[in-house]
mmCIF file as Biopython writes it, N, C-alpha, C and O atoms, coordinates in Angstrom:
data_model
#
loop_
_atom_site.group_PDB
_atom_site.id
_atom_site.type_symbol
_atom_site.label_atom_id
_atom_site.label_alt_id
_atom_site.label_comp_id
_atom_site.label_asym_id
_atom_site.label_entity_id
_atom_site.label_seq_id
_atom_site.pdbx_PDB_ins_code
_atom_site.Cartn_x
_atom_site.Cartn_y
_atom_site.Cartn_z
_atom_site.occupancy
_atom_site.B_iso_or_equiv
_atom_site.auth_seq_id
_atom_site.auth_asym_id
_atom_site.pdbx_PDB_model_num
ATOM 1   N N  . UNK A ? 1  ? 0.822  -1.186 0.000   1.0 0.0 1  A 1 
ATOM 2   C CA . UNK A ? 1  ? 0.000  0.000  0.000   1.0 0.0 1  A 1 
ATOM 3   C C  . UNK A ? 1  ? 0.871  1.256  0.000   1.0 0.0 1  A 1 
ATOM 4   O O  . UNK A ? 1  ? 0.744  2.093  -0.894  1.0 0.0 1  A 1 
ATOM 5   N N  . UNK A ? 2  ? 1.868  1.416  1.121   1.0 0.0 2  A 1 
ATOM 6   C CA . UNK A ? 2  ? 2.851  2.137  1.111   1.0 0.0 2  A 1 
ATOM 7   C C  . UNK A ? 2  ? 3.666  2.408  -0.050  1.0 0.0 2  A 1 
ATOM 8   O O  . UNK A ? 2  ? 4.068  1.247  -0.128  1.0 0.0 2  A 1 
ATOM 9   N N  . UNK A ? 3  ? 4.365  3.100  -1.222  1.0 0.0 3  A 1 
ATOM 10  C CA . UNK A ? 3  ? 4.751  3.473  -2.195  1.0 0.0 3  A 1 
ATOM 11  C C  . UNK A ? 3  ? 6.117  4.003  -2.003  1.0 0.0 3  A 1 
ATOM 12  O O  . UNK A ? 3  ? 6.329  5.204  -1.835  1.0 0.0 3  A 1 
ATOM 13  N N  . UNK A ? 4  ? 6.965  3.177  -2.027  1.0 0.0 4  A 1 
ATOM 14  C CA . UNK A ? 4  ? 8.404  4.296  -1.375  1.0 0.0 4  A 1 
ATOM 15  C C  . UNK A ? 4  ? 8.740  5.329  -2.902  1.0 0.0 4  A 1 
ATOM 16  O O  . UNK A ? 4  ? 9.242  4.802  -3.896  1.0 0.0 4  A 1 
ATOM 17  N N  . UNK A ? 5  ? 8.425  6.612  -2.871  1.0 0.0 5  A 1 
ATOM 18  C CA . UNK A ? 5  ? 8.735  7.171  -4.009  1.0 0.0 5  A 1 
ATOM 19  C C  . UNK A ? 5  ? 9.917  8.420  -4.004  1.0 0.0 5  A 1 
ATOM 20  O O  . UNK A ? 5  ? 10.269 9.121  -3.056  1.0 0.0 5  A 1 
ATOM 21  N N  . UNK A ? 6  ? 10.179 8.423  -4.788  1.0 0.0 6  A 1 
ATOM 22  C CA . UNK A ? 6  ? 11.513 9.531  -4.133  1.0 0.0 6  A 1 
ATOM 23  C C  . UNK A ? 6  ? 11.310 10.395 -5.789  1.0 0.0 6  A 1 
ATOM 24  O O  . UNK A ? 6  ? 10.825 9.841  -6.775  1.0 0.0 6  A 1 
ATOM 25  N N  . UNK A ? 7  ? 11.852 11.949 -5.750  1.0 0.0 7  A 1 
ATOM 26  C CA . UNK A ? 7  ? 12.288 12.650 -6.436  1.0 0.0 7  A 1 
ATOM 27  C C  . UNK A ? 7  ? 12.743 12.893 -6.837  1.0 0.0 7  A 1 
ATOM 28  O O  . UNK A ? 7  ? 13.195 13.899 -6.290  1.0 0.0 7  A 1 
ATOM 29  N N  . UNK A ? 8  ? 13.526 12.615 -8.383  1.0 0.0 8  A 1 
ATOM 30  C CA . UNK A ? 8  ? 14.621 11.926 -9.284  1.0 0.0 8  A 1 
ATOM 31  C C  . UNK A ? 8  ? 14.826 12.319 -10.705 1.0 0.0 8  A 1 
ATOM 32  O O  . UNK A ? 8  ? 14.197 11.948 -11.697 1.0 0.0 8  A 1 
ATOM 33  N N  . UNK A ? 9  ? 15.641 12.989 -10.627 1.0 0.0 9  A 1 
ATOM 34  C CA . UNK A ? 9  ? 15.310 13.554 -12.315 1.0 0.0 9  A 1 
ATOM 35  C C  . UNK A ? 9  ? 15.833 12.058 -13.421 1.0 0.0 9  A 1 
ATOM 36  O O  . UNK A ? 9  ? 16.872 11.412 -13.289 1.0 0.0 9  A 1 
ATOM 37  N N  . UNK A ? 10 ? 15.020 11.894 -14.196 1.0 0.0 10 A 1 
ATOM 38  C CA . UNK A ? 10 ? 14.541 10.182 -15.129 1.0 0.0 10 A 1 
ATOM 39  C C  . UNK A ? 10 ? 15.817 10.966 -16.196 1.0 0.0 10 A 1 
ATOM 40  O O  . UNK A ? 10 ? 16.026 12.059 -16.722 1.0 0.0 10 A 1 
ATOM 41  N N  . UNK A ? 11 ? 16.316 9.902  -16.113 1.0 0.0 11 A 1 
ATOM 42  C CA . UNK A ? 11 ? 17.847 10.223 -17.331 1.0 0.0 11 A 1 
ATOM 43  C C  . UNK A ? 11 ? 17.648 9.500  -18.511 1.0 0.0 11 A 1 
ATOM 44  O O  . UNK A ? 11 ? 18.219 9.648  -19.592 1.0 0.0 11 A 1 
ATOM 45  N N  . UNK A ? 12 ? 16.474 8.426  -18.082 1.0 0.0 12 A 1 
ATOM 46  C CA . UNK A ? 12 ? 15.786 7.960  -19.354 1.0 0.0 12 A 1 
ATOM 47  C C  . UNK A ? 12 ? 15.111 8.016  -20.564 1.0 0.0 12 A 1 
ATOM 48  O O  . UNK A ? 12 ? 14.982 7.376  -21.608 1.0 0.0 12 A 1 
ATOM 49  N N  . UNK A ? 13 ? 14.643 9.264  -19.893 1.0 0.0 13 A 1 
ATOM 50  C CA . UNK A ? 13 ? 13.114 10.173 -20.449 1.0 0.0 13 A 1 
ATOM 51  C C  . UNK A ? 13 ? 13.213 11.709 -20.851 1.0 0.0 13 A 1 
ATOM 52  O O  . UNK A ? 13 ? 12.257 12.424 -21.153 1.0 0.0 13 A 1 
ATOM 53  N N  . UNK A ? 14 ? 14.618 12.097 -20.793 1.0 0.0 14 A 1 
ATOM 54  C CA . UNK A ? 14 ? 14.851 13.339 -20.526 1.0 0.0 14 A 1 
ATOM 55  C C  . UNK A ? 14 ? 15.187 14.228 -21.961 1.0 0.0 14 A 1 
ATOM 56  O O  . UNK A ? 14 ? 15.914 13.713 -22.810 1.0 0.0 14 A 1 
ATOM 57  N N  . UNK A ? 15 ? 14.724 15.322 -22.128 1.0 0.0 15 A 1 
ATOM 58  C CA . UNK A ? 15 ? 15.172 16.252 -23.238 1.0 0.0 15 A 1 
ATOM 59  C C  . UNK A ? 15 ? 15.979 17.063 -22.815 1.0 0.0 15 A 1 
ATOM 60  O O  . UNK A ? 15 ? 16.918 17.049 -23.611 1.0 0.0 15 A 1 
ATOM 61  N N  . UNK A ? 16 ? 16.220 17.950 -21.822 1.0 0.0 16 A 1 
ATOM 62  C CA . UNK A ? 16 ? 17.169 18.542 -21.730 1.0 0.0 16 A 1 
ATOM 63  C C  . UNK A ? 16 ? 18.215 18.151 -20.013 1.0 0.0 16 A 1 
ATOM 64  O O  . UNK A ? 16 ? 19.426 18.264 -19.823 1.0 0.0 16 A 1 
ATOM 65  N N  . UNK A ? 17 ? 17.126 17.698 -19.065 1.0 0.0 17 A 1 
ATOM 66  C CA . UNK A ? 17 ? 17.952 17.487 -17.899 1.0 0.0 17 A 1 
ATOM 67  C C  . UNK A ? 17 ? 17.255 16.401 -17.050 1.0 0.0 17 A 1 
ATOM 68  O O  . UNK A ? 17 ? 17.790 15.927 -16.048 1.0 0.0 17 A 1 
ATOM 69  N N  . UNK A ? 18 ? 16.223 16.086 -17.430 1.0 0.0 18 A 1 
ATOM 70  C CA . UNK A ? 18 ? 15.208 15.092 -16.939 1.0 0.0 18 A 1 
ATOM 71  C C  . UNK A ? 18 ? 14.825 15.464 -15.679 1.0 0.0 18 A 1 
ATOM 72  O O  . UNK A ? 18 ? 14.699 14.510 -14.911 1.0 0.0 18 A 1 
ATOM 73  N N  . UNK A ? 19 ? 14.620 16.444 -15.263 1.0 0.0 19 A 1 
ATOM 74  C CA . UNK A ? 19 ? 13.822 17.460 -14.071 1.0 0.0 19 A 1 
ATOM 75  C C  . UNK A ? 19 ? 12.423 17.106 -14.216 1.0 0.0 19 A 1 
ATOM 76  O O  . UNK A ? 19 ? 11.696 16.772 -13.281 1.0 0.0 19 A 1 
ATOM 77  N N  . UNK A ? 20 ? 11.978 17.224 -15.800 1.0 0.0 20 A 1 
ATOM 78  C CA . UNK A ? 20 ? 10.041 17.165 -16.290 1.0 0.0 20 A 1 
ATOM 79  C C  . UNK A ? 20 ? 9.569  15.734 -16.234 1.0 0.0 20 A 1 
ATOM 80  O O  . UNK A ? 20 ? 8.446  15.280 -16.014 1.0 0.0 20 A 1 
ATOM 81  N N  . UNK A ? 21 ? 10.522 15.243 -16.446 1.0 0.0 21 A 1 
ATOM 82  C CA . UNK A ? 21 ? 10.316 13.376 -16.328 1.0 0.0 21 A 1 
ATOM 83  C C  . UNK A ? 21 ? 10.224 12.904 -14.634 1.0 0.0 21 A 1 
ATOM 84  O O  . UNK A ? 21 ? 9.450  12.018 -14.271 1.0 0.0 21 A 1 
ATOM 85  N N  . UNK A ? 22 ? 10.950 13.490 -13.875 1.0 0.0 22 A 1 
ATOM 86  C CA . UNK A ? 22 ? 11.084 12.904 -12.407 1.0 0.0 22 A 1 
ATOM 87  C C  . UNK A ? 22 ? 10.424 13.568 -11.888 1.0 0.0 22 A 1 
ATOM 88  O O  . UNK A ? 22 ? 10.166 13.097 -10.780 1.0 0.0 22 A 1 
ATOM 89  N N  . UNK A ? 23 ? 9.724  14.921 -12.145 1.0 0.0 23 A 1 
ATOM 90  C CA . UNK A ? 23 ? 8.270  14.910 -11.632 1.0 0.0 23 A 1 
ATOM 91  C C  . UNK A ? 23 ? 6.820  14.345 -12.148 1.0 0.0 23 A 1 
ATOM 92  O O  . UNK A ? 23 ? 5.820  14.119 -11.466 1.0 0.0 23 A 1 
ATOM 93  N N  . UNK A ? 24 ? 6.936  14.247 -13.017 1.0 0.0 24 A 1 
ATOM 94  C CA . UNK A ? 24 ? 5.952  13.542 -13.753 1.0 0.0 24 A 1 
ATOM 95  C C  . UNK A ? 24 ? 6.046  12.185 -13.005 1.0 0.0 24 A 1 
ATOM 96  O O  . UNK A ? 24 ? 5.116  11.795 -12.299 1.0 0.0 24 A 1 
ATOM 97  N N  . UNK A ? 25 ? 7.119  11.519 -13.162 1.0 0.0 25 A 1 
ATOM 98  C CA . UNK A ? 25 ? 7.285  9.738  -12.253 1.0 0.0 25 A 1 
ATOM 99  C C  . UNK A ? 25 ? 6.336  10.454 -11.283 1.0 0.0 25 A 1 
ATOM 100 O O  . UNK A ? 25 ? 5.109  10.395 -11.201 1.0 0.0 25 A 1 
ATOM 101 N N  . UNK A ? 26 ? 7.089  11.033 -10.689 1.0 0.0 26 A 1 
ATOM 102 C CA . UNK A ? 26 ? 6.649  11.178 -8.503  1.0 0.0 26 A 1 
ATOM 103 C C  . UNK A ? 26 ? 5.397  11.910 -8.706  1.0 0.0 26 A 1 
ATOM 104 O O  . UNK A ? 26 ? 4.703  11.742 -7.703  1.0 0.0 26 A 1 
ATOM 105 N N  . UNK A ? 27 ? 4.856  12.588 -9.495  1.0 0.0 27 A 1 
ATOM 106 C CA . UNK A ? 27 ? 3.360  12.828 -9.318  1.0 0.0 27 A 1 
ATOM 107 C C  . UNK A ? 27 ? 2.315  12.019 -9.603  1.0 0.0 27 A 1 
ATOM 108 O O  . UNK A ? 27 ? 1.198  11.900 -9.099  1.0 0.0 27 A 1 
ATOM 109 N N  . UNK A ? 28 ? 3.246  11.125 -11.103 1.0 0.0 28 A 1 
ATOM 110 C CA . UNK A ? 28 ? 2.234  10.031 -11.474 1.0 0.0 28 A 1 
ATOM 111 C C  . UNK A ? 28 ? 1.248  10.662 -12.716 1.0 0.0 28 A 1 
ATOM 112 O O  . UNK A ? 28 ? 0.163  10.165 -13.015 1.0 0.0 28 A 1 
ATOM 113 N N  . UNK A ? 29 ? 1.762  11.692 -13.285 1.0 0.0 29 A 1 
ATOM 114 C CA . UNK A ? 29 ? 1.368  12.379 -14.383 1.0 0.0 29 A 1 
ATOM 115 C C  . UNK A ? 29 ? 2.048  12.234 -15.633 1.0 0.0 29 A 1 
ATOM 116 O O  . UNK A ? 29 ? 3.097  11.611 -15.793 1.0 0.0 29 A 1 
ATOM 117 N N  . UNK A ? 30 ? 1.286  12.943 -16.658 1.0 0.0 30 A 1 
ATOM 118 C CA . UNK A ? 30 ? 1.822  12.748 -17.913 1.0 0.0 30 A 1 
ATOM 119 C C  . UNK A ? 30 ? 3.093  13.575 -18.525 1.0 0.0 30 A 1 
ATOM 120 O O  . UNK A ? 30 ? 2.721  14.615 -19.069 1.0 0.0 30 A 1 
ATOM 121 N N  . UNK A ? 31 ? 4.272  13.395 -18.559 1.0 0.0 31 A 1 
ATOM 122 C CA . UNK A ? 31 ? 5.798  14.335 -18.769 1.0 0.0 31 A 1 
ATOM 123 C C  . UNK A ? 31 ? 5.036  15.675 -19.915 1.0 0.0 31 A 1 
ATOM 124 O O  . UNK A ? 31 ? 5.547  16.787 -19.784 1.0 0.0 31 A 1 
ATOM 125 N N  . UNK A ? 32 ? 4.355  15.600 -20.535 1.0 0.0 32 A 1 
ATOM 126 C CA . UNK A ? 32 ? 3.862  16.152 -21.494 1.0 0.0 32 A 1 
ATOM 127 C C  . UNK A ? 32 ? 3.609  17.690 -21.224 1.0 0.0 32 A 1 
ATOM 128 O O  . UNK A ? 32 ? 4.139  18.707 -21.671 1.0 0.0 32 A 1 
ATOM 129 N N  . UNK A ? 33 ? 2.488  17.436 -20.223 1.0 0.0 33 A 1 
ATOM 130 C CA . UNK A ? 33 ? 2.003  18.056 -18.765 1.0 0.0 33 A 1 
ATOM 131 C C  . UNK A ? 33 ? 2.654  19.057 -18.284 1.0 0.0 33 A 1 
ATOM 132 O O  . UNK A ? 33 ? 2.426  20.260 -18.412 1.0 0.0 33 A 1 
ATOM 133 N N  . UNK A ? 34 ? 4.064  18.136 -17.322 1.0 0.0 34 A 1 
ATOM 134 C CA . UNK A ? 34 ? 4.747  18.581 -16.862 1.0 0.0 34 A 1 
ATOM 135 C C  . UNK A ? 34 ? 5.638  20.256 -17.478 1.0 0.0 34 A 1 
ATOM 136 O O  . UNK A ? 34 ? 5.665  21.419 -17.075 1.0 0.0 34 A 1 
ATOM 137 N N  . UNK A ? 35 ? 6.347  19.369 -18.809 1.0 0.0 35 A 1 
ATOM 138 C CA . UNK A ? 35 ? 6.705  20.325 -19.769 1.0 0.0 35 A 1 
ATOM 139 C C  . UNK A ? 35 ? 6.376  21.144 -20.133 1.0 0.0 35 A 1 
ATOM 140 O O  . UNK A ? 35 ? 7.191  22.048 -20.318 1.0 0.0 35 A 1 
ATOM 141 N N  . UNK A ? 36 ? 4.719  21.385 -20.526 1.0 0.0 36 A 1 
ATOM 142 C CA . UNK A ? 36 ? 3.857  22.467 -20.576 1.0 0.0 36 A 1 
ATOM 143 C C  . UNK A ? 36 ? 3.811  23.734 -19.358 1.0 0.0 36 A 1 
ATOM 144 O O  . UNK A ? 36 ? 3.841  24.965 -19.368 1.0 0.0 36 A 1 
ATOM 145 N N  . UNK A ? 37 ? 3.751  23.021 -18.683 1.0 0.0 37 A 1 
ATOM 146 C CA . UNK A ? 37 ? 3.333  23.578 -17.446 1.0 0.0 37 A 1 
ATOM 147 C C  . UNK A ? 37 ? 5.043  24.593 -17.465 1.0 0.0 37 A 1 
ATOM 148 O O  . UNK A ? 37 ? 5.051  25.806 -17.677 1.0 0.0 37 A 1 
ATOM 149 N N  . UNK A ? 38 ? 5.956  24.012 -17.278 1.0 0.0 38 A 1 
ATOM 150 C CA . UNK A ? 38 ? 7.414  24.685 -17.548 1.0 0.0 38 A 1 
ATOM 151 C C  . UNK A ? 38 ? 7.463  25.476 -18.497 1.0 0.0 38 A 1 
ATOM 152 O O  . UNK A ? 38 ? 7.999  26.489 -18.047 1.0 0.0 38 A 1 
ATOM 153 N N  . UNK A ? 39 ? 7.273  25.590 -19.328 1.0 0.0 39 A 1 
ATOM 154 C CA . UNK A ? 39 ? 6.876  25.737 -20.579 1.0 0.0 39 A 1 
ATOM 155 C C  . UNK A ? 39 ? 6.347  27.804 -20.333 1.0 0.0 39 A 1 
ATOM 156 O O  . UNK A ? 39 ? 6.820  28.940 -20.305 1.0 0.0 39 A 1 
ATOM 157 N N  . UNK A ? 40 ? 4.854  26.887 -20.199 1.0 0.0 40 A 1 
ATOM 158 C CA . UNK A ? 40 ? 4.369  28.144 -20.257 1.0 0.0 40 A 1 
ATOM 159 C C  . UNK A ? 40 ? 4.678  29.331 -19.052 1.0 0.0 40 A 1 
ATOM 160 O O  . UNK A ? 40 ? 4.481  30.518 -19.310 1.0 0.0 40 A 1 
ATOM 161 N N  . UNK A ? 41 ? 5.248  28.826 -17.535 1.0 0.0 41 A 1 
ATOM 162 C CA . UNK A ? 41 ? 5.708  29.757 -16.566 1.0 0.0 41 A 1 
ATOM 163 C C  . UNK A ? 41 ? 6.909  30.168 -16.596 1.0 0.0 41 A 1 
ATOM 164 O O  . UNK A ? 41 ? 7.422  30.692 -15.607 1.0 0.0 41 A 1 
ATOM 165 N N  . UNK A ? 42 ? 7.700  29.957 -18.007 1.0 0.0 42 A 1 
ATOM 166 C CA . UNK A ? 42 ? 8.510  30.686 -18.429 1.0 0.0 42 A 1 
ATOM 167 C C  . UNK A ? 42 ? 8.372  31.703 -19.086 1.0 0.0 42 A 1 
ATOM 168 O O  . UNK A ? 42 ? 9.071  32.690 -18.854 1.0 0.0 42 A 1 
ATOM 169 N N  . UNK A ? 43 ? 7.344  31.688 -20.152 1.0 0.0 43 A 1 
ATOM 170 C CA . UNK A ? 43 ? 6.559  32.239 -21.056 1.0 0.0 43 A 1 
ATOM 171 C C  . UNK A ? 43 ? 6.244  33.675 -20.447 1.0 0.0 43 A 1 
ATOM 172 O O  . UNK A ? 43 ? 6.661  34.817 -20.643 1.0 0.0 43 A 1 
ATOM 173 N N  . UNK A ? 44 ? 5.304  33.069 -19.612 1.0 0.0 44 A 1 
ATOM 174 C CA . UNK A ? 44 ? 4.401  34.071 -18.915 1.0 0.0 44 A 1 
ATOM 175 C C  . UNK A ? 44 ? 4.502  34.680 -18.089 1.0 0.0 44 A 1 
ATOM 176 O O  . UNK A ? 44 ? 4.170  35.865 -18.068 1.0 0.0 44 A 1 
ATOM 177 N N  . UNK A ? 45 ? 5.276  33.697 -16.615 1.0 0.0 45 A 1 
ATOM 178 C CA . UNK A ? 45 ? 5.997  34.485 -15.266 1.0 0.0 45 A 1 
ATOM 179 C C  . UNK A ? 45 ? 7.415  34.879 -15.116 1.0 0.0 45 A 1 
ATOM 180 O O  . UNK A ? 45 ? 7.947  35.715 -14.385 1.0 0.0 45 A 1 
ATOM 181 N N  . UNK A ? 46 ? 7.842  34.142 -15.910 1.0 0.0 46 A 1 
ATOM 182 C CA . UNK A ? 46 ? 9.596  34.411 -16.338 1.0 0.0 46 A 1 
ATOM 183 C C  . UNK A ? 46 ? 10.324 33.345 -14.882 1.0 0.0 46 A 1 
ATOM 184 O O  . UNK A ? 46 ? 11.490 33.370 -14.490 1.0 0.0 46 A 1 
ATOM 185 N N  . UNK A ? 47 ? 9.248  32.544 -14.373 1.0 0.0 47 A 1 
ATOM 186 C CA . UNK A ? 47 ? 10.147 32.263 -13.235 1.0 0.0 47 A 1 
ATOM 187 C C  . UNK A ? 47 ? 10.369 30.397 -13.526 1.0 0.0 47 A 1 
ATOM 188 O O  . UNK A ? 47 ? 10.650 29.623 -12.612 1.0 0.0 47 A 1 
ATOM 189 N N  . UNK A ? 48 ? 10.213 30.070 -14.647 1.0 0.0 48 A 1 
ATOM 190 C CA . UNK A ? 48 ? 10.315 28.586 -15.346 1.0 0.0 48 A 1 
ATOM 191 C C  . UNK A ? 48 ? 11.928 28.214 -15.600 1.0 0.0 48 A 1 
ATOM 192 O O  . UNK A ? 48 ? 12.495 27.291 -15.016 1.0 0.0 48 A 1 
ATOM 193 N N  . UNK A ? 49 ? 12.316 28.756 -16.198 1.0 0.0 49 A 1 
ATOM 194 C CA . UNK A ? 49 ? 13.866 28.634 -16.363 1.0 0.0 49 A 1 
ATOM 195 C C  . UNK A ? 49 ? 14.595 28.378 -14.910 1.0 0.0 49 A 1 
ATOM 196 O O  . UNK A ? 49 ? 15.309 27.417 -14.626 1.0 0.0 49 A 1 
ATOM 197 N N  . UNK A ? 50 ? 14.265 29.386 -14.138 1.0 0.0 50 A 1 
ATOM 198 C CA . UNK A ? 50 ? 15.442 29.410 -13.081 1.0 0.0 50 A 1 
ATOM 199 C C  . UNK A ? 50 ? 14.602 28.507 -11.550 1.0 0.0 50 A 1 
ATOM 200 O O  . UNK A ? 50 ? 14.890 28.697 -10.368 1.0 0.0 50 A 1 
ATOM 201 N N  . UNK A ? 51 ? 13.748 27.728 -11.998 1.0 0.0 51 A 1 
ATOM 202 C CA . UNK A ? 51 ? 13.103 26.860 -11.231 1.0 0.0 51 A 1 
ATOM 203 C C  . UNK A ? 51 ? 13.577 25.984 -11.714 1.0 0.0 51 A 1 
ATOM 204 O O  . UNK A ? 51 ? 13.708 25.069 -10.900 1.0 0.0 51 A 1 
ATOM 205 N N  . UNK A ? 52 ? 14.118 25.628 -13.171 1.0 0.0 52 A 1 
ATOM 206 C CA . UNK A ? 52 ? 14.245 24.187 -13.635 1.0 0.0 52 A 1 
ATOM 207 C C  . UNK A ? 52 ? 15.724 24.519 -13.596 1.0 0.0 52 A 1 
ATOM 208 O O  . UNK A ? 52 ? 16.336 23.518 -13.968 1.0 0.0 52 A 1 
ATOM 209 N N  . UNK A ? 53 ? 16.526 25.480 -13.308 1.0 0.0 53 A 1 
ATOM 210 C CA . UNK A ? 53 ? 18.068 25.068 -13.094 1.0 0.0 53 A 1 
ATOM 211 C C  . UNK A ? 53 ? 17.960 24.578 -12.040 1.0 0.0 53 A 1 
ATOM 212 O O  . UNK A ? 53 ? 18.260 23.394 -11.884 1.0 0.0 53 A 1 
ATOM 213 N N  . UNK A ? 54 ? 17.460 25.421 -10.922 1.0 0.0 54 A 1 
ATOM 214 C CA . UNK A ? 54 ? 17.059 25.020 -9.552  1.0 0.0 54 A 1 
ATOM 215 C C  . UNK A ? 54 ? 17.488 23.378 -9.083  1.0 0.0 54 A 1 
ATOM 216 O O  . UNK A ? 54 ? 18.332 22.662 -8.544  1.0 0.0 54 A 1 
ATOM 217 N N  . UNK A ? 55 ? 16.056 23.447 -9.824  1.0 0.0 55 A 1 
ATOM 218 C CA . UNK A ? 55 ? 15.603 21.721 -9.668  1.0 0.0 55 A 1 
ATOM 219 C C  . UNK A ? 55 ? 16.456 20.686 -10.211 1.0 0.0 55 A 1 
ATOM 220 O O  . UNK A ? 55 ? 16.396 19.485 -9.949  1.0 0.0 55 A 1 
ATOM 221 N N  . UNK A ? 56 ? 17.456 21.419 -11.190 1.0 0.0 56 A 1 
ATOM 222 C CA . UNK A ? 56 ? 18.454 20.553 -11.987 1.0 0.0 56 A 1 
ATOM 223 C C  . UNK A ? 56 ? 20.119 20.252 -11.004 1.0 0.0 56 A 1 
ATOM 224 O O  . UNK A ? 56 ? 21.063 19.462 -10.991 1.0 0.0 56 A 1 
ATOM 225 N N  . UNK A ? 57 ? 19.679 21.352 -10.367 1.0 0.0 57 A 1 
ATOM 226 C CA . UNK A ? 57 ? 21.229 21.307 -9.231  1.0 0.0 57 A 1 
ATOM 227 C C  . UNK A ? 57 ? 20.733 20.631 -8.005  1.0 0.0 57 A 1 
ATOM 228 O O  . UNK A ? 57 ? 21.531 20.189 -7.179  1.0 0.0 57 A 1 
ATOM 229 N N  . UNK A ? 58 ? 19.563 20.543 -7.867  1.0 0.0 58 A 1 
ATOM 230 C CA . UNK A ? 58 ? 19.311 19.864 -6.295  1.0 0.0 58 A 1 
ATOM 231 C C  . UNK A ? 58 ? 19.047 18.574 -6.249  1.0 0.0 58 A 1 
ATOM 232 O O  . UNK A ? 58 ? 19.558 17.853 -5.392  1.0 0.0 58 A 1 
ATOM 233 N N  . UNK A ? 59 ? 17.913 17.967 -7.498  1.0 0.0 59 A 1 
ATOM 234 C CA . UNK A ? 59 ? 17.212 16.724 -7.596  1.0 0.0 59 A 1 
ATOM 235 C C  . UNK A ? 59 ? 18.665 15.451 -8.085  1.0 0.0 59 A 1 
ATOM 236 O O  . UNK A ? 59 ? 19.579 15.556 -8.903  1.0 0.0 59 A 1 
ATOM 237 N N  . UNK A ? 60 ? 18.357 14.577 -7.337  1.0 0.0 60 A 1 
ATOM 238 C CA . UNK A ? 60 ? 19.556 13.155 -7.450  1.0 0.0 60 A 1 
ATOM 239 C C  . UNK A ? 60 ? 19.017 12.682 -8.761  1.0 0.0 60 A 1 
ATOM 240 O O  . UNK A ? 60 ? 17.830 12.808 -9.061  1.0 0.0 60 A 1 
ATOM 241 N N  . UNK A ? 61 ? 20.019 12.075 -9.624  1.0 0.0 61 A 1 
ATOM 242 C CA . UNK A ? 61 ? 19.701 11.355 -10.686 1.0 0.0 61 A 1 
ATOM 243 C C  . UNK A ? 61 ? 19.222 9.817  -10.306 1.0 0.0 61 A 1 
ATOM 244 O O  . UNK A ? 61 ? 19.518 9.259  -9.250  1.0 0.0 61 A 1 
ATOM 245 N N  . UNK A ? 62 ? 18.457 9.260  -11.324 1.0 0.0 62 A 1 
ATOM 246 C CA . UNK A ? 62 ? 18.172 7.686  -11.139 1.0 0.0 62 A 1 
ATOM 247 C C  . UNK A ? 62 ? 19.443 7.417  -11.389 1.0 0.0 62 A 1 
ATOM 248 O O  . UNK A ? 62 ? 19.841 6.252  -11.382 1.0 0.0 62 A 1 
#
């Protein structure tokens, strides 16, 4: 029942750093999604980019 899931950028799945893939795993959503979602709060809030370096220097690889 318990799910041990951890937060992992997918080196499998990845286009530029696999940040959109290892949340997508750990949410259980579609990478597609994810990307969009990055995507457009770059677009729009300007704060997408420097969330996904962020996330690219902190998150452990599979």
């Amino acid at each position: 029942m318990y799910e041990n899931k951890r937060l992992r950028r997918n080196m499998f799945n990845k286009v530029i750093g696999g940040v959109c893939s290892g949340l997508a795993d750990y949410f259980g959503i579609d990478v597609v999604l994810v990307r969009a979602i990055f995507v457009a709060s770059f677009l729009f809030a300007g704060v997408g980019g420097g969330l996904y370096l962020i996330l690219w220097l902190l998150m452990p690889t599979i």
